[in-house]
C-alpha positions as CSV (number, residue, x, y, z in Angstrom):
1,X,89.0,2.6,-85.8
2,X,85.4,4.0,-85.8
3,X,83.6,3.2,-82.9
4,X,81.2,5.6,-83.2
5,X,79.1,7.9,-85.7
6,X,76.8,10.7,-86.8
7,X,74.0,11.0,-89.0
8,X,72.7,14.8,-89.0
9,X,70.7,16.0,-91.7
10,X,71.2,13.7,-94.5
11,X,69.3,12.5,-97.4
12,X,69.3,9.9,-99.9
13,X,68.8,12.7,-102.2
14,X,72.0,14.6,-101.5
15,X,73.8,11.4,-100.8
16,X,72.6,10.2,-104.5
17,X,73.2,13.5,-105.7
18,X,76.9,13.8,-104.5
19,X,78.0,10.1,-105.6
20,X,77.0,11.1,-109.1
21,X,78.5,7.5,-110.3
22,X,76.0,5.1,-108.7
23,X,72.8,4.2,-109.5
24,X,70.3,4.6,-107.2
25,X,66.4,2.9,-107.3
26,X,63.2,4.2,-108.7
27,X,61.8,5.6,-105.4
28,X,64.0,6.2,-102.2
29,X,63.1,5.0,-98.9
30,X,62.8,7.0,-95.6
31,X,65.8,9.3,-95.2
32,X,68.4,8.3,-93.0
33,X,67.5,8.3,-89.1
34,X,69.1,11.3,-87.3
35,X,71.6,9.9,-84.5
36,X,74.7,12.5,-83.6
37,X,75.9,9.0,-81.0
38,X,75.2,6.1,-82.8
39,X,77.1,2.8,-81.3
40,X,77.5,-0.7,-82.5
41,X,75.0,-3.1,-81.3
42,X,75.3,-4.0,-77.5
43,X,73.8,-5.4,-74.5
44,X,72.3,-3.1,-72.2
45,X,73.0,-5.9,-69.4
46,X,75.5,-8.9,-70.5
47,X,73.8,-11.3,-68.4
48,X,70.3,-10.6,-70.2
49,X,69.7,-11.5,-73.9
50,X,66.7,-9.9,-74.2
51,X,68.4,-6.2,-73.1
52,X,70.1,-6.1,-76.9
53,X,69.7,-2.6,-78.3
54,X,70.4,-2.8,-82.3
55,X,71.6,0.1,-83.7
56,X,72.2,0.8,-87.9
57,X,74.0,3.2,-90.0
58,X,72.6,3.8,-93.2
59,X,74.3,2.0,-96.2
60,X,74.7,1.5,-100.3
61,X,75.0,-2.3,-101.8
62,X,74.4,-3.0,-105.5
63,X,71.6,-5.4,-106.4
64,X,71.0,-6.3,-109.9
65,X,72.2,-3.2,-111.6
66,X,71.2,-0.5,-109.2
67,X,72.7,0.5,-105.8
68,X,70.3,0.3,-103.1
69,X,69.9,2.1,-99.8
70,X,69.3,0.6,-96.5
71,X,69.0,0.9,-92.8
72,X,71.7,-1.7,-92.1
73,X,72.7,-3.3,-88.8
74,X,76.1,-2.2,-87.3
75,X,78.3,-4.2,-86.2
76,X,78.9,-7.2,-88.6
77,X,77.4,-10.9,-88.0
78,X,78.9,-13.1,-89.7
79,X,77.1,-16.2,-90.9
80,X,77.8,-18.4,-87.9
81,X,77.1,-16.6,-85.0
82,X,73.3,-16.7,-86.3
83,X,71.9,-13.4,-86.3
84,X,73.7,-12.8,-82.8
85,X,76.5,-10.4,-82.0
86,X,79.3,-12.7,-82.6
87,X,81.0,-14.4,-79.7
88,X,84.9,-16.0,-79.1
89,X,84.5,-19.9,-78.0
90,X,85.4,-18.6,-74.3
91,X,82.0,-16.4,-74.4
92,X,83.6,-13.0,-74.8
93,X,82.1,-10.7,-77.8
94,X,84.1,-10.6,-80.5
95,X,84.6,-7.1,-82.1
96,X,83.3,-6.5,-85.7
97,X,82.3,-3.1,-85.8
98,X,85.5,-2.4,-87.9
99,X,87.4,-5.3,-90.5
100,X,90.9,-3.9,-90.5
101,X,93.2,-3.9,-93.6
102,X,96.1,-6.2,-93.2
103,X,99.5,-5.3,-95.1
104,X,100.0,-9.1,-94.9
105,X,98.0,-12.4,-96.3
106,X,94.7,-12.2,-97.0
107,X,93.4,-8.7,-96.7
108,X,90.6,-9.2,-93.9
109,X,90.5,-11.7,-90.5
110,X,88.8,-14.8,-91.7
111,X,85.3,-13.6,-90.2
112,X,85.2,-11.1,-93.4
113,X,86.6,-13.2,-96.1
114,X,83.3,-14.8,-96.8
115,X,82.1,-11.1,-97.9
116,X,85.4,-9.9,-99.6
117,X,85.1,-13.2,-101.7
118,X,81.9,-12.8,-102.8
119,X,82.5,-8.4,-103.5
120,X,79.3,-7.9,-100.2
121,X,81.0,-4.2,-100.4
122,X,78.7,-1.2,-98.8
123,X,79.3,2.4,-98.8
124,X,78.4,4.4,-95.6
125,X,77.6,7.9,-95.3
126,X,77.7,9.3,-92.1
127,X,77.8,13.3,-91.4
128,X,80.8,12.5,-89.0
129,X,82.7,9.9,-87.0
130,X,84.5,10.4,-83.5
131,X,88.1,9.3,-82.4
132,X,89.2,8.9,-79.0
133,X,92.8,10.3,-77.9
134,X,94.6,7.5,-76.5
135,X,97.2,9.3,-75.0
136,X,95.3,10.5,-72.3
137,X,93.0,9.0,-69.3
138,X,90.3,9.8,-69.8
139,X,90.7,9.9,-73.6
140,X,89.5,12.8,-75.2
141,X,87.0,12.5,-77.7
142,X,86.9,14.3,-80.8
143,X,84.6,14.8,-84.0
144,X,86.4,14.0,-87.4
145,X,84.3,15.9,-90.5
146,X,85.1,16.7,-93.8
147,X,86.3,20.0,-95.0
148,X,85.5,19.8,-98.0
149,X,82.3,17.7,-98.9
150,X,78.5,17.6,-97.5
151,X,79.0,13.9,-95.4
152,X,81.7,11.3,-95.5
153,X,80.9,8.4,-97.6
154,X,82.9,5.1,-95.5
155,X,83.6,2.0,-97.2
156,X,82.8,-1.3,-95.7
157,X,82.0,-5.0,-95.9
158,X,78.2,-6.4,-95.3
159,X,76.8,-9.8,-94.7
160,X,72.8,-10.7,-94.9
161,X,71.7,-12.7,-91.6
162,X,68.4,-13.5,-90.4
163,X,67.0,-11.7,-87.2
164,X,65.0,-13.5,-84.9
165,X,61.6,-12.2,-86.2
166,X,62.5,-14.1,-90.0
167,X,63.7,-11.0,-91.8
168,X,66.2,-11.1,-93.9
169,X,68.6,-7.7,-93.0
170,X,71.9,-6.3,-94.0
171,X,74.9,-5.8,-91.7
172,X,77.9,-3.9,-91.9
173,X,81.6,-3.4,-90.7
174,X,83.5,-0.5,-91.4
175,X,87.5,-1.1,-93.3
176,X,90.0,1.0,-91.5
177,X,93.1,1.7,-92.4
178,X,96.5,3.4,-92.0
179,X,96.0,7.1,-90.3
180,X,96.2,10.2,-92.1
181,X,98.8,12.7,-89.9
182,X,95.3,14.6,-88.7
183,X,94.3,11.2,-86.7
184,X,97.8,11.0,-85.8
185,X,97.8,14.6,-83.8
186,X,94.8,13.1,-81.4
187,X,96.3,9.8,-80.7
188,X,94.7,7.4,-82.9
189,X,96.0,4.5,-84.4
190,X,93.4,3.4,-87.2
191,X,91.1,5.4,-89.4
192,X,87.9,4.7,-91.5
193,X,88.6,3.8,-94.8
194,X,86.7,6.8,-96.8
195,X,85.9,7.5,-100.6
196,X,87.4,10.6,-102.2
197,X,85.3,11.4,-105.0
198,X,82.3,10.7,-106.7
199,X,83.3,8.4,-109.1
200,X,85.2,6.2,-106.5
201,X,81.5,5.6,-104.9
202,X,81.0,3.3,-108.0
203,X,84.1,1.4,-108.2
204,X,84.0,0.4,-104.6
205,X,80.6,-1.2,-105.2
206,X,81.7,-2.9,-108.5
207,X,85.2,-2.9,-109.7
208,X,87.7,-6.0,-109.2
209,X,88.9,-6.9,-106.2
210,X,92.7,-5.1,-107.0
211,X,91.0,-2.1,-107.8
212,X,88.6,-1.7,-105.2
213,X,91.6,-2.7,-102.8
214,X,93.2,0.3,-104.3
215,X,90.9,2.5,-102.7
216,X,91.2,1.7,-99.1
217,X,94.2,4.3,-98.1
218,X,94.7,7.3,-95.6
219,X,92.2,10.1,-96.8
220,X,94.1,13.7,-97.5
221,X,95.0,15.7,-94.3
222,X,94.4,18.7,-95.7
223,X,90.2,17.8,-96.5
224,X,90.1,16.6,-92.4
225,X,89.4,18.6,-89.5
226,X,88.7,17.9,-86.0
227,X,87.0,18.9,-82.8
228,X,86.7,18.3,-79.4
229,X,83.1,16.7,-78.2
230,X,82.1,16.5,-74.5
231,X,83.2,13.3,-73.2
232,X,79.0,13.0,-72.9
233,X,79.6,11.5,-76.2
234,X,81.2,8.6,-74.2
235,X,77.5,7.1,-72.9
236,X,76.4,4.7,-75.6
237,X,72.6,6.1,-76.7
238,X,73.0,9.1,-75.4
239,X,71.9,12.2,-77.6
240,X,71.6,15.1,-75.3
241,X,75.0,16.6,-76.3
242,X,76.2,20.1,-76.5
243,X,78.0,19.8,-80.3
244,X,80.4,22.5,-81.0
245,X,79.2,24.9,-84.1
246,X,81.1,23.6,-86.4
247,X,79.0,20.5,-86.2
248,X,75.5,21.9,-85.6
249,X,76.1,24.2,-88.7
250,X,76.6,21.3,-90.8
């Protein structure tokens, strides 16, 4: 799965400029906020509604012909839990921060069908996500990043809701798939389903539902690498970490 993310040092004109096959609006907005522990949307204290901290990863949805960037909110609401993270009927918080591929039936649980239906695709770039081994207590968190490009570009599923102020906004949950062998060696299960190339930027936005479906698969081994984080990286919010190099160079 992808519990958690990075932004570091992206912009919406490198992230343009890299998925060459999408069309992006006449002016950009702000760049992307810079977050190297960014967690899905929680409550500080369960029993206090008003202690909700939103958090948002950037995102790409097409509108009319052009493919539009956006602070979106992270995890998913879908439409019934009314701009609230979503809830089982026994009161527990039902997880949304990732829709997982099914082998079987319909390809999403029945909280993203709404979205698939209707093609609500988003792409996702983040600098970096972080897997936890599961192996061993306490798990050991690590850093996935790309070997081979500036940022990886994550597909995922959005739904529009309305916050409590009136606005209209955007949330998002990340696909996962199958792991690659890389994920594998730390102990994880799941993996972020993530673009290849350029071009596939466009056809996850746009192309029919068998195509697009044809994109969510392991990503290559050989483009991954990893790297153990300080289990700081475990406090939700918290950004005073010591990255390794590898990620502070990027």
């Amino acid at each position: 799965m992808c519990g958690k993310a990075a932004v570091s040092h992206l912009s919406w004109k490198d992230i343009y400029g890299w998925a060459s096959s999408l069309t992006p609006p006449a002016a950009l907005p702000a760049d992307p906020l810079d977050r190297v522990n960014i967690s899905p949307s929680r409550l500080r204290r369960k029993s206090e509604p008003d202690s909700m901290i939103w958090e948002t990863l950037p995102a790409i949805y097409a509108k009319n012909g052009e493919d539009l960037a956006i602070e979106a909110t992270w995890p998913y609401l879908p439409f019934w839990s009314k701009g609230q993270l979503p809830r089982t009927k026994d009161g527990k918080f039902l997880s949304t921060a990732n829709a997982r591929l099914r082998h079987e039936g319909q390809p999403f649980a029945p909280s993203y069908m709404g979205s698939w239906s209707k093609d609500l695709r988003v792409l996702v770039p983040v600098s970096w996500f972080y897997e936890f081994d599961s192996r061993v207590h306490p798990q050991i968190p690590y850093a996935v990043f790309p070997l081979h490009a500036p940022f990886w570009m994550l597909c995922g599923l959005a739904n529009w809701y309305t916050a409590a102020n009136g606005e209209k906004k955007l949330s998002i949950s990340v696909i996962t798939v199958d792991p690659n062998k890389v994920l594998k060696s730390v102990g994880h299960h799941r993996s972020p389903a993530i673009i290849r190339t350029p071009e596939e930027a466009g056809k996850w936005l746009r192309a029919s539902k068998p195509e697009a479906l044809n994109l969510l698969r392991p990503f290559p081994e050989e483009s991954m690498g990893v790297e153990a984080v300080p289990m700081a990286i475990k406090i939700p919010g918290n950004e005073n970490i010591s990255l390794p190099g590898c990620l502070v160079q990027r």
